[in-house]
C-alpha positions in Angstrom: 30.0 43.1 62.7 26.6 43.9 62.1 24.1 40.9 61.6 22.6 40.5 58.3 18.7 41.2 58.5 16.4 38.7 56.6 14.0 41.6 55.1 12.4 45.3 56.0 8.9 45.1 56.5 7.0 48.5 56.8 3.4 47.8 58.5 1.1 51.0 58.0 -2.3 51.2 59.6 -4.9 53.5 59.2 -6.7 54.1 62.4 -10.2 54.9 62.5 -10.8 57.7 65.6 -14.5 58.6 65.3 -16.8 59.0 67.8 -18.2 55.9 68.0 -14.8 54.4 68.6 -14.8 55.7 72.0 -16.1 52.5 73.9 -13.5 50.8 72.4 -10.4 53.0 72.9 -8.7 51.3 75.9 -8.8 47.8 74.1 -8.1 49.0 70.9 -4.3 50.8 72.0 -3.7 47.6 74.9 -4.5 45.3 71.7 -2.5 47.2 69.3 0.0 47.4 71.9 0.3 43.3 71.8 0.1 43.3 68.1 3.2 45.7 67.4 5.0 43.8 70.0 4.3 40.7 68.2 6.1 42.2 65.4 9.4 42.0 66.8 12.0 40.2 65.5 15.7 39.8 65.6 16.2 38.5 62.1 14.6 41.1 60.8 13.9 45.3 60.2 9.8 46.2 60.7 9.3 49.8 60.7 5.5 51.0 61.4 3.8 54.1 60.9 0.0 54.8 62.3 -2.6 57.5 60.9 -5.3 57.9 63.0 -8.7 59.7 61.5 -11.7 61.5 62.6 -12.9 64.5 60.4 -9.0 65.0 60.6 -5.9 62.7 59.9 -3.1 62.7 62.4 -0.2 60.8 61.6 1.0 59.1 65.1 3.5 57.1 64.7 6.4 57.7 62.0 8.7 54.8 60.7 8.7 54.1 64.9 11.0 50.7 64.6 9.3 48.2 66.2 12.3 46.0 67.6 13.2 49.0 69.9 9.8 48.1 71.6 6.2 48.9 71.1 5.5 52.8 70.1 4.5 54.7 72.8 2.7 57.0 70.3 -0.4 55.0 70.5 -1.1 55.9 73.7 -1.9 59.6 71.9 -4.4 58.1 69.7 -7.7 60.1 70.6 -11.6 59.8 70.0 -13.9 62.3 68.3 -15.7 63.3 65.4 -16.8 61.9 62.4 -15.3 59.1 59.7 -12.9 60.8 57.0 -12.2 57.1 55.6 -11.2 58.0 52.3 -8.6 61.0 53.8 -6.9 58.5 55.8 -6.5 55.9 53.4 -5.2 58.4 50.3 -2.7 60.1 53.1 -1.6 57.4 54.3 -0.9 55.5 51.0 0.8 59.2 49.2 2.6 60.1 52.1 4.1 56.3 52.8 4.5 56.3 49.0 6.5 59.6 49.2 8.7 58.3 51.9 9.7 55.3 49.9 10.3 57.3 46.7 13.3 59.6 48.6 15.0 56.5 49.4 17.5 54.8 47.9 16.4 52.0 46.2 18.4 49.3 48.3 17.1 51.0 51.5 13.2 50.3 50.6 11.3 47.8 52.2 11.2 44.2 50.9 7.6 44.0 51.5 4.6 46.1 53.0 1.7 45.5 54.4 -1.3 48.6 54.6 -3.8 47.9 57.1 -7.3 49.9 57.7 -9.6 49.0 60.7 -12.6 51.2 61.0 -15.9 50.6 62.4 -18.3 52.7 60.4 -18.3 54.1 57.1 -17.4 57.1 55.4 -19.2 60.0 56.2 -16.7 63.5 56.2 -13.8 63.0 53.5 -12.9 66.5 51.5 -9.8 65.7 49.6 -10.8 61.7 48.4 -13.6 59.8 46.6 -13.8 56.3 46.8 -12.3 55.9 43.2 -9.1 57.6 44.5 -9.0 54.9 47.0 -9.7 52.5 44.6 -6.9 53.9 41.8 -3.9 54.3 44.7 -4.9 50.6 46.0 -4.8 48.7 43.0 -1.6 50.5 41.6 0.2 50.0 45.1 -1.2 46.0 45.2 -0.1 45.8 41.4 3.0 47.6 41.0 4.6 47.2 44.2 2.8 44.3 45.7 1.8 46.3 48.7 -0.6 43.9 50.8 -3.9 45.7 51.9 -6.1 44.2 54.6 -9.4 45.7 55.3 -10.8 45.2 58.9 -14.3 46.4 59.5 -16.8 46.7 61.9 -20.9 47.1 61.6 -21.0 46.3 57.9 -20.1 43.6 55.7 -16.2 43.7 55.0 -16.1 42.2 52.0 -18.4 43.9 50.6 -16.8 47.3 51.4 -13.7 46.0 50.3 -14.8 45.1 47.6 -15.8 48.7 46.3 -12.3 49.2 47.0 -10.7 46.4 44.7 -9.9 44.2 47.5 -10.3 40.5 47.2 -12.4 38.6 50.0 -9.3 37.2 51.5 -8.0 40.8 52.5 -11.1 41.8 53.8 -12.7 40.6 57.7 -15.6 41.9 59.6 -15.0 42.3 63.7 -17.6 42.8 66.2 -17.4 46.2 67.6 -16.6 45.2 71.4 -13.6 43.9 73.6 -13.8 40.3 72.3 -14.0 41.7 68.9 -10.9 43.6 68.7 -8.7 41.5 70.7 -9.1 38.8 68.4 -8.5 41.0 65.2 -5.3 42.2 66.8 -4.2 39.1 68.8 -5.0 36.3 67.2 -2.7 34.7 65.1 -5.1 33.2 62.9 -6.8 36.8 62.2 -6.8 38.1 59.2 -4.5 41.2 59.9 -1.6 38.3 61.8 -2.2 36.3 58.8 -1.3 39.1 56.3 1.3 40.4 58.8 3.0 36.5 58.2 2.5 36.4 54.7 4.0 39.7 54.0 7.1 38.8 56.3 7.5 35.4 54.3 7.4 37.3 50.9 9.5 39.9 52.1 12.3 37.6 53.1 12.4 35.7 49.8 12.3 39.7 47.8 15.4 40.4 50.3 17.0 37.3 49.5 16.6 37.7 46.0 17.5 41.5 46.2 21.0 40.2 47.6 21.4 37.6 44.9 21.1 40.0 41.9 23.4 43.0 44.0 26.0 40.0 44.2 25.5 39.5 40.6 25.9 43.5 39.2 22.5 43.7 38.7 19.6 46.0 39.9 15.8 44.5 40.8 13.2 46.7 39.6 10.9 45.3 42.1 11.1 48.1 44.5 7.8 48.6 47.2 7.9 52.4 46.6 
């Protein structure tokens, strides 16, 4: 018999790939590495997709299941160009939001969390403005309780964030070198770990309470599509 999972989490992150990324490459896919494998858990489902940007987004990892061991697919994140910010984080958000939509409504996730960790600002986006990110972040935070974390570098975080509709709390500058990124990816008192735990504990009592009302003959309407 199968054991019963205590919730799906879905983890999405939104990987910045510019240029000036490249002195940081190494650390940032060994720390990310540590982070995913962090993750695991035998009580319960976490599914991850990556996007990594540059002028382009490249979507690296799809729904990779994180208990099978830590993707692989980071190791093809890449350096170069310039910092489509706003792409990434629209694509990321429609096409995870798409994903969710197609599914049954009992096979969504109990609780995401929608990372972005970039270390400069937007400077090459075609297809977003920063209102778009704004619009899809505050409807995804409201309506589904998606839980967004913005990790910067060289520039104040909050303030960013901010522009964004993010509250302090979701929002943390990093300093662009080793130490920097180790501790935003390793640390359990980070502000990605702590929004990592946080969404896991919500996630559990949405599953739980998804169970209850199925038992019942009822339906929840609090889906994370």
């Amino acid at each position: 018999m199968n054991k019963e999972i205590k919730s799906y989490m879905h983890v999405a992150l939104v990987l910045d790939a510019s240029g000036s990324m490249g002195s940081l490459r190494s650390t940032t896919v060994e720390s990310l590495k540590k982070f995913f494998e962090g993750l695991k858990s035998e009580d319960d489902k976490t599914l991850l997709d990556v996007w990594q940007f540059d002028d382009e987004v490249k979507h690296l990892a799809d729904s990779v299941d994180l208990n099978a061991g830590a993707p692989r697919t980071i190791e093809a994140y890449t350096i170069g160009g310039c910092t489509a910010l706003y792409d990434a984080i629209c694509t990321g958000i429609d096409e995870l939001g798409r994903k969710f939509a197609a599914m049954p409504e009992a096979e969504r996730p109990d609780g995401v969390i929608f990372a972005i960790l970039t270390d400069g600002f937007e400077n090459a986006s075609r297809n977003f403005t920063r209102e778009d990110v704004k619009n899809r972040i505050e409807h995804q935070s409201t309506k589904y309780s998606w839980d967004f974390r913005f990790l910067a570098a060289n520039q104040d975080a909050i303030t960013t964030g901010r522009d964004f509709g993010l509250a302090a709390e979701s929002c943390a500058t990093f300093d662009a070198d080793t130490a920097g990124v180790v501790h935003m990816c390793c640390s359990r008192d980070s502000s990605l770990n702590l929004g990592v735990f946080s969404t896991r504990e919500s996630s559990r009592a949405r599953h739980a309470m998804r169970r209850k009302l199925a038992a019942q003959g009822n339906s929840s309407d609090d889906s994370t599509n």
